[in-house]
C-alpha positions in Angstrom: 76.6 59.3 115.7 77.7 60.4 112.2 78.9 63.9 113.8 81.3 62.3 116.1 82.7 60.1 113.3 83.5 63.2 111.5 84.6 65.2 114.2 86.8 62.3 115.0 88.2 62.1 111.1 88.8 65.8 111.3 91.3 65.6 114.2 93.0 62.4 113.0 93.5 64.4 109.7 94.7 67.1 111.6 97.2 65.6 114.1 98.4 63.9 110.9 99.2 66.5 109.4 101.1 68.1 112.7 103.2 65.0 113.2 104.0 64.8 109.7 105.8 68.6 109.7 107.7 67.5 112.1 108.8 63.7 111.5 112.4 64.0 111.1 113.1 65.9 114.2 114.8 63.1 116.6 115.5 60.9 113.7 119.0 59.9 114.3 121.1 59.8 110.7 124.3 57.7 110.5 127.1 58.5 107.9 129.8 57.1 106.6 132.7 59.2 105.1 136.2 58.7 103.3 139.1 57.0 105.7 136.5 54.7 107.3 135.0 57.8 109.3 131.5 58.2 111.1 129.1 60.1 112.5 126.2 60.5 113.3 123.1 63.2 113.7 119.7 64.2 114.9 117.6 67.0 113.9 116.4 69.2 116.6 114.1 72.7 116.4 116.5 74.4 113.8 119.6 73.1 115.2 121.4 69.2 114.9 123.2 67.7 117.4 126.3 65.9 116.2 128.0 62.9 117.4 131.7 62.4 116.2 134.8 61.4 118.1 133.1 60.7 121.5 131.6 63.4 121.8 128.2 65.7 120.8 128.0 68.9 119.6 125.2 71.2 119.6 124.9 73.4 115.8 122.8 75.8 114.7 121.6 76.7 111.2 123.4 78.9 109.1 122.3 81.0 106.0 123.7 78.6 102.7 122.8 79.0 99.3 122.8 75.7 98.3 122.2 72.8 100.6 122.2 72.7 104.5 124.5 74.0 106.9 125.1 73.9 110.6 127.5 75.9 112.5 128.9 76.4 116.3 131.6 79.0 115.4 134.3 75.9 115.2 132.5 73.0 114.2 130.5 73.3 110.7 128.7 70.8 108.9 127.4 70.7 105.4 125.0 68.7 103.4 124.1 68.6 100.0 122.9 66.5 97.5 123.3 63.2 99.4 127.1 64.3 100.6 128.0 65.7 104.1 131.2 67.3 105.5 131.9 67.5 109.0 134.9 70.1 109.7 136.4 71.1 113.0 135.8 67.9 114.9 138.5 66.1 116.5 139.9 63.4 114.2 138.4 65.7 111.0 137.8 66.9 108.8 134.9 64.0 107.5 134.6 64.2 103.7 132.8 62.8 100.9 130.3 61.0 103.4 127.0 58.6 102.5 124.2 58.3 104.6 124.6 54.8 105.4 121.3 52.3 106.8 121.0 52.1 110.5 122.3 48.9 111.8 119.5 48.2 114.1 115.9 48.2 113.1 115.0 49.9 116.2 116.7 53.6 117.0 115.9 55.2 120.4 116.2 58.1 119.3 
């Protein structure tokens, strides 16, 4: 009996531990930028998928010194410390933008 308890401890521990590498993949982010622009964003593998002007946009990572940044060939977005910039995106470029609170408390994805 005491066996199994820790056998089952051991693999709640450890699919802790997996789900808590990956717990921002999926997590949509909304921002808010200068001019009353928006966007929004989810993490996916090594890549983000960005939502601007009616329309979504697959980017992949790109080698940055400081920060995070994300690139298509035309569409590049930047992040660093708590300020994103979206350029190449219809209606762009997005600047000086916040993450702002989701306005539901339940995100699909």
């Amino acid at each position: 009996m005491i066996r199994s308890l820790l056998l089952g401890a051991a693999l709640l521990a450890l699919a802790a531990c997996q789900s808590a590498q990956n717990l921002n993949e999926g997590e949509r982010l909304n921002w808010r930028c200068d001019g009353g622009k928006d966007f929004s964003l989810r993490n996916v593998s090594d890549a983000v998928e960005i939502y601007a002007a009616g329309e979504t946009h697959r980017l992949e990572r790109v080698a940055s010194e400081d920060g995070r940044a994300y690139s298509n060939g035309e569409i590049t977005y930047t992040e660093d410390g708590g300020r994103a910039t979206l350029a190449g995106v219809y209606g762009g470029p997005y600047e000086n933008c916040q993450r702002r609170a989701s306005d539901w408390w339940f995100q699909p994805w």
